[in-house]
C-alpha positions as CSV (number, residue, x, y, z in Angstrom):
1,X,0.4,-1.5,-42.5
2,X,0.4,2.0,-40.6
3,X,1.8,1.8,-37.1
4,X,1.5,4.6,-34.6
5,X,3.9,5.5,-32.4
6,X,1.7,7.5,-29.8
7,X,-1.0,4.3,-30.2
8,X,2.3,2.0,-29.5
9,X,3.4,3.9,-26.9
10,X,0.1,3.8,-25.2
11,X,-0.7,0.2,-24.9
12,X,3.3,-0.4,-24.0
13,X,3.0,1.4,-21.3
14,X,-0.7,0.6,-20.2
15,X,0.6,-3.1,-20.4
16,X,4.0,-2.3,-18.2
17,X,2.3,-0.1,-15.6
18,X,-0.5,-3.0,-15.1
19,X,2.0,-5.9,-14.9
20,X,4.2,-4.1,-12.5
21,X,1.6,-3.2,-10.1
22,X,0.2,-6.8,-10.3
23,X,3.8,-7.7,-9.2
24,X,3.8,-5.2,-6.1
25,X,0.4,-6.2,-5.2
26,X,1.2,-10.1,-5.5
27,X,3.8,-9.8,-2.9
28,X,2.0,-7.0,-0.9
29,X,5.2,-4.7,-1.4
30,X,5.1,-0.8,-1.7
31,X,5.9,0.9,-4.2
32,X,6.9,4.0,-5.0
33,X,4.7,5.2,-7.7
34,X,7.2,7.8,-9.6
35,X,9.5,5.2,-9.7
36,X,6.8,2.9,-11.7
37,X,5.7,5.9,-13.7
38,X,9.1,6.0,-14.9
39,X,9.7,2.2,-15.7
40,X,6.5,2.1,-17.6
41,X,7.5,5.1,-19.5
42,X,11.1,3.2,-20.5
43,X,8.6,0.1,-21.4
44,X,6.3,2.1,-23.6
45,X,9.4,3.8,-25.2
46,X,11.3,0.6,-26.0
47,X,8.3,-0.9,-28.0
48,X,8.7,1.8,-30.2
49,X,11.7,1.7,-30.5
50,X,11.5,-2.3,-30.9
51,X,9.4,-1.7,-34.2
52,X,11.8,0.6,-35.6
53,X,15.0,-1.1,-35.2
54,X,16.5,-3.4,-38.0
55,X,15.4,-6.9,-37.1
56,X,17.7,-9.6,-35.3
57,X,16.2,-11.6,-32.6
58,X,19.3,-12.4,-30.7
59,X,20.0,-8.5,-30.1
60,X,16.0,-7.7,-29.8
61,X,16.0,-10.8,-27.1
62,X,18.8,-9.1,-25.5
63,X,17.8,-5.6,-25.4
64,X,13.8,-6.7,-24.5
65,X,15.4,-9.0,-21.4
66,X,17.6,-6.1,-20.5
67,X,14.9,-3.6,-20.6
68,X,12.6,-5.3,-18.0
69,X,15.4,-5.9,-16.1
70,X,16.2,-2.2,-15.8
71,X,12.5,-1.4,-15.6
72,X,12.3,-4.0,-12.2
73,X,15.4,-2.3,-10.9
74,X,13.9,1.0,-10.9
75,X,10.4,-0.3,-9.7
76,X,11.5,-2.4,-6.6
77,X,15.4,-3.1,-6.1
78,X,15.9,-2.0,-1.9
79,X,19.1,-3.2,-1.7
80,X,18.5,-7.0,-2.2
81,X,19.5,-8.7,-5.4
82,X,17.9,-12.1,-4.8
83,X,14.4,-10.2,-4.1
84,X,14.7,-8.6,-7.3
85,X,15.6,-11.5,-9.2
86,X,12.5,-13.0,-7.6
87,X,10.5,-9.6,-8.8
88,X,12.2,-9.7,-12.1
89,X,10.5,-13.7,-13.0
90,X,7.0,-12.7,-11.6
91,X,7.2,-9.7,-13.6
92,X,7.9,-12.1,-17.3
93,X,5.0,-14.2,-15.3
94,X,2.8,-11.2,-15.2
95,X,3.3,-10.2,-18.6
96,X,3.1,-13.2,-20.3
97,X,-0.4,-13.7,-18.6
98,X,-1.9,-9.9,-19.0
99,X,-0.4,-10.4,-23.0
100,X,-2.1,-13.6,-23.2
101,X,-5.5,-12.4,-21.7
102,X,-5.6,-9.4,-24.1
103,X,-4.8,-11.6,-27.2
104,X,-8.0,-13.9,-26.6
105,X,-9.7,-11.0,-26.2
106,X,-8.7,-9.0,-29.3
107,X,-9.2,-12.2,-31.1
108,X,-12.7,-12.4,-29.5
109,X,-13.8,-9.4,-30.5
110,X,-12.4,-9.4,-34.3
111,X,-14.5,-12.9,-35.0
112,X,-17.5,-11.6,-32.9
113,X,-17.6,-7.8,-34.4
114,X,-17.2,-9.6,-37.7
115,X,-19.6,-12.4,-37.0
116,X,-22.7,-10.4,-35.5
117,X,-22.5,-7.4,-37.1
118,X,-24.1,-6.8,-40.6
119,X,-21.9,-5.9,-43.5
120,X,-19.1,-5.5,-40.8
121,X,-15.9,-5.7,-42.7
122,X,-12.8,-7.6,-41.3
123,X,-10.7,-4.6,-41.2
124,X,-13.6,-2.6,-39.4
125,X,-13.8,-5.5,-36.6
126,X,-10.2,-5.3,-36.7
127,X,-10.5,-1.5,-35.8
128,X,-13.5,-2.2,-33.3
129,X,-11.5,-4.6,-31.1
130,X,-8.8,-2.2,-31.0
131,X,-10.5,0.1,-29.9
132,X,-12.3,-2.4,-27.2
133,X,-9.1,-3.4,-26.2
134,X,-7.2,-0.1,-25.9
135,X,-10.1,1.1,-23.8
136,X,-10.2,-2.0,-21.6
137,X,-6.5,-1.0,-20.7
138,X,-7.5,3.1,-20.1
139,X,-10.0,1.3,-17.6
140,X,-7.6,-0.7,-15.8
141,X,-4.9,2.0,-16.0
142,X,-7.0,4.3,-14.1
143,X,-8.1,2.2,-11.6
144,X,-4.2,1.2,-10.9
145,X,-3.2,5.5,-11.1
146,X,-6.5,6.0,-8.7
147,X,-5.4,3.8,-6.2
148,X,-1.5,5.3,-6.9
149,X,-2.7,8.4,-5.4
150,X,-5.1,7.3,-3.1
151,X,-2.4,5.2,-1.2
152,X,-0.2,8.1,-1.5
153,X,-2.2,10.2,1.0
154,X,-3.1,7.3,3.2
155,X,0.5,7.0,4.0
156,X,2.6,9.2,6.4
157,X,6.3,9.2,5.9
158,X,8.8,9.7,8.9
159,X,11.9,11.1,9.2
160,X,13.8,9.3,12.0
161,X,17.3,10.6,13.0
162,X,18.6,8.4,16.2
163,X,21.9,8.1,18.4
164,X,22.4,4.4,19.9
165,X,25.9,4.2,21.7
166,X,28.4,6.4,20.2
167,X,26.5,6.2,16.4
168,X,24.1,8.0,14.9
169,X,21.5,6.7,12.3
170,X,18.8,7.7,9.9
171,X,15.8,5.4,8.8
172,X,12.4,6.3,7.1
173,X,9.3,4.8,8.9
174,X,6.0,4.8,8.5
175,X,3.2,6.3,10.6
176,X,1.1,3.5,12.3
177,X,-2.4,3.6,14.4
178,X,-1.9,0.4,15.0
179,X,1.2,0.1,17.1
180,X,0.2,0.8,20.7
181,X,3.1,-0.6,22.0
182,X,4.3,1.4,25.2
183,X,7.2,0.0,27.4
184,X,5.5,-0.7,31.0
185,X,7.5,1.1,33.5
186,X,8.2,4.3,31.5
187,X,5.1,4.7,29.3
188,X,7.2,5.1,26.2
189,X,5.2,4.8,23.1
190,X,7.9,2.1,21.4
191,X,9.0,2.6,17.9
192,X,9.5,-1.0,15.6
193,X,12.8,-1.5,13.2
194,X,13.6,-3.9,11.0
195,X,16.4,-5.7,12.5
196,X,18.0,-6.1,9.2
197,X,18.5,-2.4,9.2
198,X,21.7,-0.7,10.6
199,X,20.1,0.8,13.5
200,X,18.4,-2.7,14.3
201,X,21.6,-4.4,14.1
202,X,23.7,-2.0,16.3
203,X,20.4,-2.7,18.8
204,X,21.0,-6.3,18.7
205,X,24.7,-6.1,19.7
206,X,23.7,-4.7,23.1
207,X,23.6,-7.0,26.0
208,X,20.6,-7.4,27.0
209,X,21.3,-6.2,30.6
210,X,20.8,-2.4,29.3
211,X,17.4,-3.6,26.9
212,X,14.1,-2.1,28.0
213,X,11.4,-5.3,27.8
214,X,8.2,-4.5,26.1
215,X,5.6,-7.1,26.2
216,X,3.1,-7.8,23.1
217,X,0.4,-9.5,21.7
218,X,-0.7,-9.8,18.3
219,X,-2.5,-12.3,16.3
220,X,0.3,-14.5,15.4
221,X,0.4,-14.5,18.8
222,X,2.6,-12.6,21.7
223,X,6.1,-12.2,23.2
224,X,8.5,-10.4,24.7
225,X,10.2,-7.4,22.6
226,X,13.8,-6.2,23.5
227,X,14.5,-2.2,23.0
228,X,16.8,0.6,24.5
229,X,16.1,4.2,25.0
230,X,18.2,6.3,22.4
231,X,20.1,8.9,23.6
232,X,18.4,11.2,21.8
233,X,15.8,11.2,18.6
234,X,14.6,13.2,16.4
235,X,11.2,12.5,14.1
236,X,10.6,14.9,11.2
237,X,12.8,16.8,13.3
238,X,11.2,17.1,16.2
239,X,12.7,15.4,19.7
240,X,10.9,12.9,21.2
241,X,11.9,10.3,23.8
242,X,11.1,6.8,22.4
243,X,12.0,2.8,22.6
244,X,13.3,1.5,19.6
245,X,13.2,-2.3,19.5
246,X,14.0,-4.8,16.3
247,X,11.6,-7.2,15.1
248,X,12.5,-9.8,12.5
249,X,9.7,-8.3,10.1
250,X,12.1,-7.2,7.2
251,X,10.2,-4.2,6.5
252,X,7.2,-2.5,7.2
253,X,5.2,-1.5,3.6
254,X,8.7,-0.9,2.2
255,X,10.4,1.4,5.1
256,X,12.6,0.1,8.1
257,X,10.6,1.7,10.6
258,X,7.2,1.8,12.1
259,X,6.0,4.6,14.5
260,X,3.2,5.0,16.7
261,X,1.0,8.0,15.6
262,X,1.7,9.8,19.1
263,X,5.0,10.5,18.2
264,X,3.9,12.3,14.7
């Protein structure tokens, strides 16, 4: 039996790409998309390299386990091991289901190329549903690269450089529409951290005597947010004069900060 490599490569890394993505869009978690470029390229790689290498299934268990591990860690590790654990099992849960799906449908197509078609031969079905089944994944694969790009030029990255008490931080946000917030006596256009983020934490240890009060109201419902007035910011390196208050959201598409778009 002929194998090839570029053919191998393909369908690897159609396959990784696709399950990884379903993984990001599961938990509604950002990704950054050279980083699951790259783990799909390592995936397509490796089941070459799989084929190739002198067989023993304890050290191609190990190296295939290891693999996806590396391939999660590239794709979505932010500085939480339990969350990528949790990644790393939805991802074998996403592959296991996409490999299933396109093995009843190669299957399909082999008994119904061979079945319907006239002095269709088995190897020629077998070639057919190859084919169906390699262009099922192109199909998918640039619906998943469209929306890639797409989402790259919907989002506006942020720069945020901030001194609160005698520290100074640096966070990337996210430019919002949505958030309106403004502090009521001063006006300020409010910015929202994670407060699981260093500058949200140093926030947190301020008495609340010296917090600026920002009320809100969302659809979850409303409250009372507590900020303070840096002594100076800077976005994209611009100054601005801004609240900054925590929120117990633990991030905000994948960055620690959200900023209102009058501040951009």
């Amino acid at each position: 039996m002929k194998i090839y490599a570029d053919m191998l490569f393909a369908i690897n890394f159609s396959m990784d790409l696709i399950s990884l993505f379903i993984c990001a869009s599961i938990v509604h978690k950002r990704v950054h998309k050279k980083r699951v470029l790259a783990s799909a390229v390592i995936g397509g790689i490796y089941g070459v390299i799989e084929v190739i290498m002198p067989s023993n299934a304890i050290a191609s268990a190990f190296l295939g386990v290891s693999v996806a591990f590396l391939m999660c860690f590239i794709s979505f590790y932010q500085g939480s091991i339990k969350r990528l654990i949790g990644m790393y099992i939805l991802y074998w849960g996403c592959s296991a289901c996409l490999g299933g799906i396109m093995s009843v449908l190669y299957s399909f197509l082999n008994k119904l190329l061979a079945e319907y078609i006239e002095n269709y031969s088995y190897t020629q079905a077998y070639t057919g549903a190859r084919f169906f089944v390699i262009a099922s994944l192109a199909v998918i694969l640039s619906i998943i690269l469209g929306r890639f790009f797409s989402r790259e030029k919907e989002i506006i990255e942020v720069e945020i450089i901030a001194q609160v008490n005698t520290k100074t931080f640096e966070a990337k946000g996210i430019c919002d529409s949505g958030n309106l917030l403004r502090e009521p006596i001063s006006g300020k256009s409010v910015i929202l951290v994670s407060e699981k983020s260093q500058i949200g934490q140093e926030i947190n240890k301020i008495a609340d005597v010296f917090k600026r009060y920002i009320p809100y109201n969302s659809v979850g419902g409303g409250g009372i947010l507590k900020g303070v007035l840096p002594k100076s910011i800077k976005i994209n390196g611009t100054e601005r004069s801004a609240i900054i208050a925590p929120v117990s959201q633990k991030d905000f598409a994948g960055y620690e900060a959200c900023v209102p778009i009058s501040l951009v």
